[in-house]
Every structure is written in structure tokens, then in C-alpha cells.
N, C-alpha and C positions, 0 to 999 in steps of 0.2 A: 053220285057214286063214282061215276069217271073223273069228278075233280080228286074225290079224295084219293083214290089208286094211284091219277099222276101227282100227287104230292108223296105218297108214301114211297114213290120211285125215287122221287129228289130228294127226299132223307137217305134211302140208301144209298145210292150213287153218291151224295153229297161223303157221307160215311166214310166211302170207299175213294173217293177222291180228296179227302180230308187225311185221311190215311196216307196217302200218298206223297200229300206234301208233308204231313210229320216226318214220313224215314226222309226225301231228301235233305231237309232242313236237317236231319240229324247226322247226316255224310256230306253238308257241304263243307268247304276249308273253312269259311267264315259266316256258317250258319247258327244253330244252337240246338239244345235239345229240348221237345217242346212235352211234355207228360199226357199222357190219353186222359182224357177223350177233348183236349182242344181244338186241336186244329182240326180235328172231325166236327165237331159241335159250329165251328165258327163259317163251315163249307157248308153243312147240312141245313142248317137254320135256312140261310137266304137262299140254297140252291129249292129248297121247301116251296117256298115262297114263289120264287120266281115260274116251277112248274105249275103250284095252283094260280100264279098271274095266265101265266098260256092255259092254260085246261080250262081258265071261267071265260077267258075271251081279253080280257084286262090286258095283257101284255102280248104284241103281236110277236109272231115266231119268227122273225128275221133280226128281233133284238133279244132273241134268247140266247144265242154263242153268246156274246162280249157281254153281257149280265153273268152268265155263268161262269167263263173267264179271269172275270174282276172279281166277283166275291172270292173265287180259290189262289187269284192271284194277292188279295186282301188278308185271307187265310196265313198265305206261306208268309208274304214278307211283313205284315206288322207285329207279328212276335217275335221277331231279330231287330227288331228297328225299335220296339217298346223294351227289351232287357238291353241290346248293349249299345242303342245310339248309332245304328247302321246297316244297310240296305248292302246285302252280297251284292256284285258282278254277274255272280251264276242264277240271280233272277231277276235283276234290273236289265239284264243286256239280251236275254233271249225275249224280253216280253214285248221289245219291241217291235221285231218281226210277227210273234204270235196276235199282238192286238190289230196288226194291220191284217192278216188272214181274219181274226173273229170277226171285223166290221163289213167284210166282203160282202156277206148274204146283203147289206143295207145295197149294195148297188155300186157303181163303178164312179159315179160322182162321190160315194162317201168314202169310199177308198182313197179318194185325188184328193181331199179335203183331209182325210186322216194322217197321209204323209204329211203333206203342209202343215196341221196339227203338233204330230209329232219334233217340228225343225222348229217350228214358233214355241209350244211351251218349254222346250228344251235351251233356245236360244231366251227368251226371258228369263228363268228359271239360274239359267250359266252365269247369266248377270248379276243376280241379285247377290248367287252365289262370290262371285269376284270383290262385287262393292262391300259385303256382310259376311265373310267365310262363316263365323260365327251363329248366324242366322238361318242359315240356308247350306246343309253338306250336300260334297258330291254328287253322295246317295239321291239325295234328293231331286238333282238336275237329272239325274239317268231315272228316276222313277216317273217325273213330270214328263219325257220324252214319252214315255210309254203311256200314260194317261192323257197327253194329249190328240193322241189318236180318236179315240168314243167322245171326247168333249168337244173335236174341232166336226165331227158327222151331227152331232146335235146342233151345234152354232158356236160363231166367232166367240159371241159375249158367253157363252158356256165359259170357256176358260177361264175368263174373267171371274166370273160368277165361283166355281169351284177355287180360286185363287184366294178370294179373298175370303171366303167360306172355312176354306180350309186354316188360314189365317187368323181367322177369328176363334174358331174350334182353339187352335193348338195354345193363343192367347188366353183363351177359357181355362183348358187344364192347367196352364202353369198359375194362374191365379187361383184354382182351387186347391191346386197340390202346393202351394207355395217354391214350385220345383225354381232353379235357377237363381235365387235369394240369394244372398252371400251366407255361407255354412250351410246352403240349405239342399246342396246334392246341384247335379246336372239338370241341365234343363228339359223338355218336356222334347221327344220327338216329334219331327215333323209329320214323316213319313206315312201314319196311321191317320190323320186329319186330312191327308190330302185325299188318302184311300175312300177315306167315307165321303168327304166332300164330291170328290166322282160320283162314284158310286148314289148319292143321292139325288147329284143333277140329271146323272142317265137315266134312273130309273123313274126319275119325272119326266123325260122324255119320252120315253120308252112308253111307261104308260099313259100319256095322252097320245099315243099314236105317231109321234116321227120326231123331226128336227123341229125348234124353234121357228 
């Protein structure tokens, strides 16, 4: 009964924090407008989720901030980066102060490790971007800065691991969608593969109980 109460909390809250990033996305300068009940639906799901992880015991509650953080921050920016091919300013550049507060509860080593994080996938990421602009946008390097906060607290080879994951993914959809062909439209976002790629190394972290 207590699991399913703390789930029915994370669907609302999820709701109402899904809400939340619909209207900003819809008043940033270079946001988009996103139609109910998406961005609600795409917060509520795993924010669901993540509370019946803590309430059965499955996910410990020092990695429930930065799960919760990531699905809403996953929320807002991959429906601007799936319609127009671009990650705002006004949520790649605050996130990366906010993921370094989420990973706090983990301890004062994962914080030391999450800065470091943050300057290593950012500084990779800036490279790839230099040698490939094409490959790899801006957006991109300012969104890797911010993801690699929770993947440098889990471990070094996380990054690694989410890098090429996410790599893989994005190489997946462009071969399904035929996206990037010659007449065949632009090519597939990064931004949304890197998202989930996180987002699924942490919360195999997460739920075996720590860092690698």
C-alpha cells in the first residue's frame, strides 16, 4: 500500500513538474511550444518510477535528487533538441550548477569527482565538437558538461560508457529514420541519446546501490 501511495505522489508531482517545464519552454527566447500532456507525461512516467524504486527499497534515497533532476531536465530539453536541432543557453548553462547541488546528498568525494566530471566531458565533448562541428553542436558540449557531473559520481568508464551508448543510439535512429541521407531531411539529434544514455547508466548505478 505504501509503495503504491509513494508512486501515486510521483505521478502527480511528476505532473506538476512536467507542467512546469512546458510553460518555460514555451517563454524561452529559443525554446518551443510543446502541446499537453507531454512534457507532463515524459516527467511523470520515470519520476513514477523512481519513487516506487525508493518506497520498495530498490533505489537508495541519496540517488533520488539527480534521478529526479535528470528525467525533468530530459523532459524540458529533448523536445527543443528533437523539433529544431538545439539545446537553449537558458537550460544547458543553469544545469550545470543545479546537477552539481543534486549529486551533493552522494557525499563530498562525489561532488569533487562531479566538478572534475563536469570539465572532462565537457572538455572531450568541445573536441569532438572542433574536429566534426557537424557531428557534434555546441548544444551538445554545454549539455555533456552538465551530464557529466552524475556519470563522473558513478565512475571514470561511466562517461565512457554513456559516450558511446549515446553514439550508438543516435546512429541507430538515423539508420531507422533514414534521417541525414542526401534529400532525406537533417540529421537525427544528439542531444535526446545522450539524455537516455545517462539517464540509464545512473540508474544502473543507482540501483545496484553506489558507484562502480
Amino acid at each position: 500500500m505504501g509503495v503504491c501511495v509513494t508512486v501515486a505522489g510521483g505521478v502527480v508531482a511528476g505532473v506538476g513538474a512536467g507542467s512546469v517545464a512546458r510553460w518555460l519552454l514555451g517563454r524561452m527566447a529559443r525554446g518551443t511550444r510543446v502541446r499537453i500532456p507531454v512534457c507532463e507525461v515524459l516527467v511523470a512516467l520515470p519520476w513514477a518510477g523512481i519513487a516506487g524504486g525508493w518506497a520498495a527499497g530498490v533505489l537508495p534515497g541519496r540517488w533520488v535528487p539527480v534521478l529526479l533532476g535528470l528525467a525533468w531536465f530530459a523532459a524540458a530539453a529533448g523536445p527543443v533538441d528533437a523539433r529544431h536541432r538545439r539545446l537553449p543557453d537558458a537550460l544547458t548553462l543553469p544545469a550545470v550548477p543545479a546537477a552539481l547541488v543534486l549529486v551533493a546528498p552522494l557525499g563530498a568525494g562525489a561532488l569533487g569527482r562531479a566538478g572534475l566530471g563536469v570539465l572532462l566531458a565537457a572538455g572531450v565533448h568541445a573536441a569532438v565538437h572542433l574536429a566534426a562541428p557537424g557531428a557534434l553542436g555546441a548544444g551538445d558540449v554545454k549539455l555533456a558538461a552538465s551530464l557529466g557531473a552524475p556519470l563522473a559520481v558513478v565512475s571514470w568508464p561511466a562517461l565512457v560508457v554513456a559516450a558511446v551508448g549515446a553514439s550508438l543510439l543516435t546512429a541507430l535512429l538515423a539508420l531507422v529514420t533514414g534521417a541525414g541521407r542526401r534529400g532525406r531531411g537533417p540529421a537525427v539529434p544528439h542531444g535526446p541519446s545522450m539524455l537516455v544514455a545517462t539517464a540509464v547508466v545512473v540508474v544502473a548505478a543507482a540501483g545496484a546501490g553506489g558507484p562502480w
